[in-house]
MITOR-828959 format. One line per 2 residues: number of its first residue (from 0); their letters; for each residue x, z, y of N, C-alpha, C. Coordinates in Angstrom, 2 decimals, decimal comma. Atoms other than C-alpha are relative to their C-alpha. Layout:
<atoms>
NUM	a	X/Z/Y/X/Z/Y/X/Z/Y | ...
</atoms>
This chain:
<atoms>
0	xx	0,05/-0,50/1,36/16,21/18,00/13,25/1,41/0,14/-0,57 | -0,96/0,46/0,64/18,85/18,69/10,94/0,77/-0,81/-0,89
2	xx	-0,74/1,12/0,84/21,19/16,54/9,26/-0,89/-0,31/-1,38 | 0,47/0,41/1,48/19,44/15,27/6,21/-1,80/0,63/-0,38
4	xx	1,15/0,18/-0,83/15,89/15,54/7,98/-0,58/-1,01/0,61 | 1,07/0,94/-0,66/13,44/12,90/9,40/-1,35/-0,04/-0,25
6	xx	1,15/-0,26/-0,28/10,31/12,91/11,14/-0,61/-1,87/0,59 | 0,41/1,16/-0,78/8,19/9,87/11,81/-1,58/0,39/0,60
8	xx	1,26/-0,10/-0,40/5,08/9,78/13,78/-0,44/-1,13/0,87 | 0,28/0,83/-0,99/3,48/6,83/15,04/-1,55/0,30/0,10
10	xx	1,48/0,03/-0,25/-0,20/6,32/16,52/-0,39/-1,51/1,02 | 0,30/0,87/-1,13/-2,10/3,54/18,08/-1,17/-0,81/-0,48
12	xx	1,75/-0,09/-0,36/-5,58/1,65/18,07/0,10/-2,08/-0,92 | 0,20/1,17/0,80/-6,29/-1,51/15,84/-1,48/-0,54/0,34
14	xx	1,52/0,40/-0,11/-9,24/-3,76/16,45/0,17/-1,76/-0,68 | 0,01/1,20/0,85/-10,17/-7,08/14,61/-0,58/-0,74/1,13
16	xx	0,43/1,20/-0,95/-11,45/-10,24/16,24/-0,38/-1,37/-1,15 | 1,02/0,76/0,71/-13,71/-11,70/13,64/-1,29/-0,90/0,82
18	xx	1,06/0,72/-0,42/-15,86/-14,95/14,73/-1,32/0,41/-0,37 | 1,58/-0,44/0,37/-19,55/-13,82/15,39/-0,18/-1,53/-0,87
20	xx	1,39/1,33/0,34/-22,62/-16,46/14,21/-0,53/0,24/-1,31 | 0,46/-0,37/1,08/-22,90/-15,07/10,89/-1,10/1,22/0,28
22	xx	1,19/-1,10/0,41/-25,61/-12,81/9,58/0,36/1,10/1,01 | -0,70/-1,34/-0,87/-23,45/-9,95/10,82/1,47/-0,23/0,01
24	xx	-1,18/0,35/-0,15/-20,09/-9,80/11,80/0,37/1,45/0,19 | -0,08/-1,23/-0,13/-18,71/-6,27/11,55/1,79/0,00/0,72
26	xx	-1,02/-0,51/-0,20/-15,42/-5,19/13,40/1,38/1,24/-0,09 | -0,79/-1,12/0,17/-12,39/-3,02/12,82/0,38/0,58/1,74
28	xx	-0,03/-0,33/-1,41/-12,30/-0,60/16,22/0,12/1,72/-0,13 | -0,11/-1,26/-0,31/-10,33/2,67/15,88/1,73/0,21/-0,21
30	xx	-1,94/-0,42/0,28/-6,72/4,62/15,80/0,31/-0,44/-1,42 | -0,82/-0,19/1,53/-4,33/3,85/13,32/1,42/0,50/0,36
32	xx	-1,36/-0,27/0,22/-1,22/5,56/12,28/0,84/0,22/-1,00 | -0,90/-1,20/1,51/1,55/7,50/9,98/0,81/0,56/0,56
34	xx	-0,91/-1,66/-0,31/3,10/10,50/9,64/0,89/-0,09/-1,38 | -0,90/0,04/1,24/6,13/10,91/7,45/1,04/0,98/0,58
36	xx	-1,05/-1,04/-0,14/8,58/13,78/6,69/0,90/-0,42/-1,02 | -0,98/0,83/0,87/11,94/12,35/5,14/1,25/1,40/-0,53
38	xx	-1,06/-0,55/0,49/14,50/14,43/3,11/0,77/-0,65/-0,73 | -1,31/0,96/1,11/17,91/12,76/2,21/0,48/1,47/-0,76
40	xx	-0,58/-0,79/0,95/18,96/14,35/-0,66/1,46/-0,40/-0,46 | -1,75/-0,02/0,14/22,76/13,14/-0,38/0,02/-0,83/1,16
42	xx	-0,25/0,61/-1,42/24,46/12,03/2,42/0,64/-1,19/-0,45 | -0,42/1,46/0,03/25,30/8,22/3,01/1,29/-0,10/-0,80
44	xx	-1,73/0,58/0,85/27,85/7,12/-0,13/1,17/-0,65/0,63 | -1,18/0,48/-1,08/29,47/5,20/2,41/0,38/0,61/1,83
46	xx	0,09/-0,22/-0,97/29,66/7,09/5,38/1,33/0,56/0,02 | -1,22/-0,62/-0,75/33,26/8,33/4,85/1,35/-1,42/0,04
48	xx	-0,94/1,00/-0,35/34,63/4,74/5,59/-0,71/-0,77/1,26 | 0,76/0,74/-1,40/34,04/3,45/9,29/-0,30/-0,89/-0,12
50	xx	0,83/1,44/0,07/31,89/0,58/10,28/-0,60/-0,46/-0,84 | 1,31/0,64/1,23/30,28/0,38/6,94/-1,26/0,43/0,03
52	xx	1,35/-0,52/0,09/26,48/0,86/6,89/-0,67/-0,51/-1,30 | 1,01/-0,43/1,25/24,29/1,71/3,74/-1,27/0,31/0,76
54	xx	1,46/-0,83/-0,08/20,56/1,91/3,40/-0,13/0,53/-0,89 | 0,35/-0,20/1,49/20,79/3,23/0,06/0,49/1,11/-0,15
56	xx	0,23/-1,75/-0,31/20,66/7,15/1,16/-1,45/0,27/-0,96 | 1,50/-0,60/0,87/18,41/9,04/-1,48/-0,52/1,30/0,43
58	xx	0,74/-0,87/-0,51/15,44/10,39/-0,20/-1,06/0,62/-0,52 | 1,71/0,17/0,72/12,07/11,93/-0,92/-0,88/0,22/1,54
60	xx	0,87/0,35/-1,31/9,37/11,10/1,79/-1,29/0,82/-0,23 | 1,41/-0,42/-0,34/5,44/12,75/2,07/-0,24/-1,02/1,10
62	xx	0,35/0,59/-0,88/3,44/10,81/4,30/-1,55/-0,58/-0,19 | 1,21/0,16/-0,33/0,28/9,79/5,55/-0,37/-1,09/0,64
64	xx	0,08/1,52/-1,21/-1,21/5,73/7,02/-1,30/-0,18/0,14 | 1,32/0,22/0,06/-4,27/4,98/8,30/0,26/-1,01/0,87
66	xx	-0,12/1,80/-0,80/-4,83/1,12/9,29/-1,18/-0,67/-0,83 | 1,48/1,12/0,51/-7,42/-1,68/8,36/0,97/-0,97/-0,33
68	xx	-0,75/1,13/0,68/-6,45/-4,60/6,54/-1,24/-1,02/-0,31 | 0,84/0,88/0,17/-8,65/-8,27/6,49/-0,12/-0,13/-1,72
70	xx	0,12/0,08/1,60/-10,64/-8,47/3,24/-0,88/-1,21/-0,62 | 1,10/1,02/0,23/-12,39/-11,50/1,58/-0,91/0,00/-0,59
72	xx	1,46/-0,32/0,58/-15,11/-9,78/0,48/-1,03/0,74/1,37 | 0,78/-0,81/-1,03/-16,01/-7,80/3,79/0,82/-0,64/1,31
74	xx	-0,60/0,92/-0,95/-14,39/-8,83/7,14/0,93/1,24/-0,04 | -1,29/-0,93/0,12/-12,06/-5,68/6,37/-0,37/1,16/-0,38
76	xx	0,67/-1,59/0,62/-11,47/-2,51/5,02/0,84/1,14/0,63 | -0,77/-0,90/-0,59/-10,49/0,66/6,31/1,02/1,25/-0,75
78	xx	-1,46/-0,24/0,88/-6,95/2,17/4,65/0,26/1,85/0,25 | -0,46/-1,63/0,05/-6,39/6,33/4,53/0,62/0,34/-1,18
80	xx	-0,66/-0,14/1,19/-3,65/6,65/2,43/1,23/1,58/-0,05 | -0,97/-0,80/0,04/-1,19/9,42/1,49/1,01/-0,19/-1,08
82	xx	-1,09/0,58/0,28/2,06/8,65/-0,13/1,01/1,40/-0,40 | -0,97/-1,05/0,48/5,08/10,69/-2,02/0,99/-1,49/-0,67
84	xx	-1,12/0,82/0,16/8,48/8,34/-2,20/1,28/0,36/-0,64 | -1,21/-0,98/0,54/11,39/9,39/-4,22/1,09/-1,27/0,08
86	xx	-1,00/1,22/-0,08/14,41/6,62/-3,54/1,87/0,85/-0,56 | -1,41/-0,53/0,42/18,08/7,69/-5,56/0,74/-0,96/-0,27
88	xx	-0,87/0,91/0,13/21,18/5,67/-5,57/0,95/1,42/-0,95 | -1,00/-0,34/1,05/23,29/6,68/-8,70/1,08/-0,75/0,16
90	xx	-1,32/0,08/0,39/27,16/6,29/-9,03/0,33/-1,69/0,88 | -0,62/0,78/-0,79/27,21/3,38/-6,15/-0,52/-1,19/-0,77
92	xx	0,20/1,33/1,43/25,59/1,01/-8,86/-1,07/-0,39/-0,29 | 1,61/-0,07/0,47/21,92/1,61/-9,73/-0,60/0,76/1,02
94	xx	0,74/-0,67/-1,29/19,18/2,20/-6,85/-1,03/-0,04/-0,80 | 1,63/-0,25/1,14/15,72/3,73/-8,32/-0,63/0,24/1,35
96	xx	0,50/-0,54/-0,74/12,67/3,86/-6,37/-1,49/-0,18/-0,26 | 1,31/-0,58/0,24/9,66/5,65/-7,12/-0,91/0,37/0,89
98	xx	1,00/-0,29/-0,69/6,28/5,40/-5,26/-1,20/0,03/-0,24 | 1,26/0,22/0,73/2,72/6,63/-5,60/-0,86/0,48/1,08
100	xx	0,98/-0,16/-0,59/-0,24/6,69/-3,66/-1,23/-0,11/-0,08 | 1,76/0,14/0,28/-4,21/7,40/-3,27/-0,18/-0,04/1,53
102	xx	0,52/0,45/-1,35/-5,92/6,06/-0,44/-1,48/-0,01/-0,17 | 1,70/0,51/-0,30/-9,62/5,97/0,32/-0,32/-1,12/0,89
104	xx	0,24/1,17/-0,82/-10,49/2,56/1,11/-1,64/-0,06/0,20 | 1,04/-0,08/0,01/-13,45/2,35/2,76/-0,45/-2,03/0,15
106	xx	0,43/1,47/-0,60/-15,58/-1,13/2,97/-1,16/-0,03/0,96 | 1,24/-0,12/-1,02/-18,07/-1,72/6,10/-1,00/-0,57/-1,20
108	xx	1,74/1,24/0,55/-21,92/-3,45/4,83/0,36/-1,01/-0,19 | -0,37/1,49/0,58/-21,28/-6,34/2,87/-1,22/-0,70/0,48
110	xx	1,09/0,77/-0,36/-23,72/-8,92/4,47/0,27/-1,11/-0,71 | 0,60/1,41/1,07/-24,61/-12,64/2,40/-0,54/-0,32/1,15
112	xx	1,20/1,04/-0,58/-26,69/-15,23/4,01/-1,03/0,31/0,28 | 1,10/-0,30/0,26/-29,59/-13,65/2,64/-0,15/1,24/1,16
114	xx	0,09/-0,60/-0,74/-29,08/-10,88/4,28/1,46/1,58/-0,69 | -0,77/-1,09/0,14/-27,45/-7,03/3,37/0,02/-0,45/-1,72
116	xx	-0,17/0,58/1,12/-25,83/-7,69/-0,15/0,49/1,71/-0,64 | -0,54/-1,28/0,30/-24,01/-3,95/-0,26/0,08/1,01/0,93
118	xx	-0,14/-0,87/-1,10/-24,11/-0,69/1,71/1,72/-0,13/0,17 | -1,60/-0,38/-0,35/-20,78/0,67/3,18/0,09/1,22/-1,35
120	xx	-0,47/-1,22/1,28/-19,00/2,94/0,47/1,40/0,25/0,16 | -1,56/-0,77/-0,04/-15,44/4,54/-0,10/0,95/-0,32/-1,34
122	xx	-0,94/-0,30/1,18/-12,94/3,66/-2,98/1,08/0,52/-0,14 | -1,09/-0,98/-0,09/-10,51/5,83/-4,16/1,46/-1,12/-1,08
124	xx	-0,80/0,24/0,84/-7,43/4,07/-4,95/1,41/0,13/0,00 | -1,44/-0,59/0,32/-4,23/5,22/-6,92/0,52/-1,13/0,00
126	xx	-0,56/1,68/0,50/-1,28/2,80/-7,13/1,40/0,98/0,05 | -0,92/-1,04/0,52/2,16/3,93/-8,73/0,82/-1,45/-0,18
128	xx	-0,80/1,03/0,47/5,22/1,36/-8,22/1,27/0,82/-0,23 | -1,50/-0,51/0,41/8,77/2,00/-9,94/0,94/-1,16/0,00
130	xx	-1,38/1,19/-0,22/11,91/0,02/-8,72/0,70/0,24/-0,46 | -1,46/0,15/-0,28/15,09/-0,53/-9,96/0,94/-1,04/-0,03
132	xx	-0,80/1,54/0,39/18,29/-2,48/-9,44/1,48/0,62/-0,01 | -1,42/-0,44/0,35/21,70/-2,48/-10,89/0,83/-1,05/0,93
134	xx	-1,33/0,75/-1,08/24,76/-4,12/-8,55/0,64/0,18/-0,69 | -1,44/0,53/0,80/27,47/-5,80/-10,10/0,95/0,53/0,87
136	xx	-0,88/0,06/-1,20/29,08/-5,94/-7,08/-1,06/0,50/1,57 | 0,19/-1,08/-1,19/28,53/-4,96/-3,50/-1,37/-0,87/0,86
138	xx	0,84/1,19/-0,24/26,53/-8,47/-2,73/-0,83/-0,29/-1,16 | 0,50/1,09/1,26/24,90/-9,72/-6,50/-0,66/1,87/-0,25
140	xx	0,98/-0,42/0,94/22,12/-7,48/-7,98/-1,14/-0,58/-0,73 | 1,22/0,75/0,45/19,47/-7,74/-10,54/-0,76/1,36/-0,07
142	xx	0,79/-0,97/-0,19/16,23/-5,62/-10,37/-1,37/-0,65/-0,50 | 1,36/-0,21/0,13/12,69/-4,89/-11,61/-0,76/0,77/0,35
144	xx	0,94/-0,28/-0,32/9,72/-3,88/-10,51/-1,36/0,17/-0,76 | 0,89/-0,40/0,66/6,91/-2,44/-12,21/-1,11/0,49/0,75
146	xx	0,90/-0,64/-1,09/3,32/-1,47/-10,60/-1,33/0,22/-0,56 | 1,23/-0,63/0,59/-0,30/-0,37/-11,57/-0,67/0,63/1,18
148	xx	1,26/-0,16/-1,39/-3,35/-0,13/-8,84/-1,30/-0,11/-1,00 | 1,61/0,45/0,50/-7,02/0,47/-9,33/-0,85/0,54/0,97
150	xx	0,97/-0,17/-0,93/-10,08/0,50/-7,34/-0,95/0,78/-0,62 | 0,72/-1,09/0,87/-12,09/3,53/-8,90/-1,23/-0,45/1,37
152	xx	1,31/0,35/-1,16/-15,85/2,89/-7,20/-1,20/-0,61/-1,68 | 1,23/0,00/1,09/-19,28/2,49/-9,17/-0,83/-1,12/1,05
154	xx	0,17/1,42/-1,24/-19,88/-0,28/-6,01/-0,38/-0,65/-0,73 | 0,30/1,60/0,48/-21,30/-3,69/-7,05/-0,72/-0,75/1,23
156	xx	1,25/0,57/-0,32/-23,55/-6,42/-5,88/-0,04/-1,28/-0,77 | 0,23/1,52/0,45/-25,12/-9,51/-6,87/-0,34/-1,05/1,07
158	xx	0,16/0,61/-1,45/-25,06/-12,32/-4,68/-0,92/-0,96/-0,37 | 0,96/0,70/-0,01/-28,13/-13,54/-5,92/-1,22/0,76/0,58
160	xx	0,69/-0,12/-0,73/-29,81/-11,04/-4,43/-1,06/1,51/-0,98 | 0,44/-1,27/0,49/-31,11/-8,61/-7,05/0,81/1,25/-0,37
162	xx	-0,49/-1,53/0,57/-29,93/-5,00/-8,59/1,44/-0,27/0,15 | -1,22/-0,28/-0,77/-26,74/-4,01/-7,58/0,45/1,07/-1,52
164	xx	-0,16/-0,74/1,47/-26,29/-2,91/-11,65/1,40/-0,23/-0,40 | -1,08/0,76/1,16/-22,43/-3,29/-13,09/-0,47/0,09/-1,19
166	xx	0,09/0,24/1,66/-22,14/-4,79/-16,28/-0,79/-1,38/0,07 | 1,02/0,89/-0,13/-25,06/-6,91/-15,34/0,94/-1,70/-0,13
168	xx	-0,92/1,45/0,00/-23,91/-10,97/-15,88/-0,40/-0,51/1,57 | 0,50/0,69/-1,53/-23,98/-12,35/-12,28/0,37/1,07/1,46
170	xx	-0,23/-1,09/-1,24/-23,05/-8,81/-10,58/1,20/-0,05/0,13 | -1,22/-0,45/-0,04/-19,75/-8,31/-9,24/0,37/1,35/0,21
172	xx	-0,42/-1,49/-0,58/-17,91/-4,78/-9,30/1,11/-0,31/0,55 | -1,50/0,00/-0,59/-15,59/-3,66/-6,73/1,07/0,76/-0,77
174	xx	-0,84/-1,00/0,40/-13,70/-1,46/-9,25/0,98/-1,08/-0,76 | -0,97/0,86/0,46/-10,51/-3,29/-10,75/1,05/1,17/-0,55
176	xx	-1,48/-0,55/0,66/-7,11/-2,16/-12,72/0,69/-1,43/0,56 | -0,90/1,01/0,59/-4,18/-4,22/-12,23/1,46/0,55/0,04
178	xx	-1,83/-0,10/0,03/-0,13/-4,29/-13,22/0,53/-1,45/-0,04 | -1,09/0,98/-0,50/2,26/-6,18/-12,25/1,60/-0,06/-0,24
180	xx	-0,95/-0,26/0,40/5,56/-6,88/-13,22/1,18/-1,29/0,67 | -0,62/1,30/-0,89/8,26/-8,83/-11,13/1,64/0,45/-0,36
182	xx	-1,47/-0,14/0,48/12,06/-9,40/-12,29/0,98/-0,97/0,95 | -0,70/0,87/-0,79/14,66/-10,89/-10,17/1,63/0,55/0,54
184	xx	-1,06/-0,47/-0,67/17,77/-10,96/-8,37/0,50/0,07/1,11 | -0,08/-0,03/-1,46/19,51/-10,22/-5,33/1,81/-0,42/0,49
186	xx	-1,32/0,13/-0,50/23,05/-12,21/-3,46/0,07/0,25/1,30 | 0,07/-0,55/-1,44/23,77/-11,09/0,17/1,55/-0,59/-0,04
188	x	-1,16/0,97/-0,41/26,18/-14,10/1,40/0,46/0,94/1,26
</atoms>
């Protein structure tokens, strides 16, 4: 490719290894991968002094992951996400980095004791984080983080065994909002 170009492509096969004896025991058993197309939009701030290396090349990414992840509501869920990354380093000082993604998470058959508690279903969820951090110096930064996820889905169950109603007192929904907000700093002895 050319200079201020990158291609990623990985692929390869995920499987879980969840203890049977329960009701049901469902497994994760297929490809996973990602695809990503990278554009630096300036070339390395430090690249015209030898032996120094920077990660803090600003890019914008597209990309695509599909993987399973263990869940403590199901024995896992299955991850199809697509992604848009925007990362800019200003004036050697301030690094910003903007990311947002929708994924369709799927969940296998929720099984209970009793028996089937929820079919399998699909949630669609957005999630939108914004970084930044200012450097004093070349070692000492401080930075925040900002973030916002939600599980869009009309899903429920009750694990007592009746109507599968949200709202209901006793039902749980899988649909959620949350933000997050994390402040901190960074020394590199």
């Amino acid at each position: 490719f050319e200079p201020g170009l990158a291609a990623l492509a990985a692929v390869g096969y995920g499987g879980s290894f969840f203890e049977t004896g329960r009701v049901s025991t469902q497994q994760f058993d297929s490809i996973t991968g990602q695809a990503e197309i990278r554009f630096y939009l300036t070339d390395n701030p430090e690249a015209s002094e030898p032996g120094k290396v920077s990660l803090t090349q600003s890019s914008l990414a597209l990309g695509y992951a599909r993987d399973f992840e263990n869940s403590y509501i199901s024995d896992y869920t299955e991850n199809n996400k697509g992604y848009l990354n925007l990362a800019y380093f200003f004036g050697g000082r301030v690094l910003t980095n903007l990311t947002g993604s929708v994924a369709a998470v799927t969940y296998p058959i929720l099984y209970g004791r009793t028996g089937q508690l929820s079919p399998s279903f699909t949630a669609i969820r957005p999630d939108v984080t914004a970084y930044g951090e200012y450097r004093f110096t070349d070692s000492f930064g401080v930075n925040l983080t900002l973030s916002f996820g939600a599980n869009i889905t009309d899903a429920a169950y009750n694990p007592n065994g009746g109507a599968n109603t949200p709202g209901t007192p006793g039902v749980f929904s899988f649909a959620w909002n949350r933000f997050q907000a994390f402040a901190g700093a960074r020394w590199v002895m």
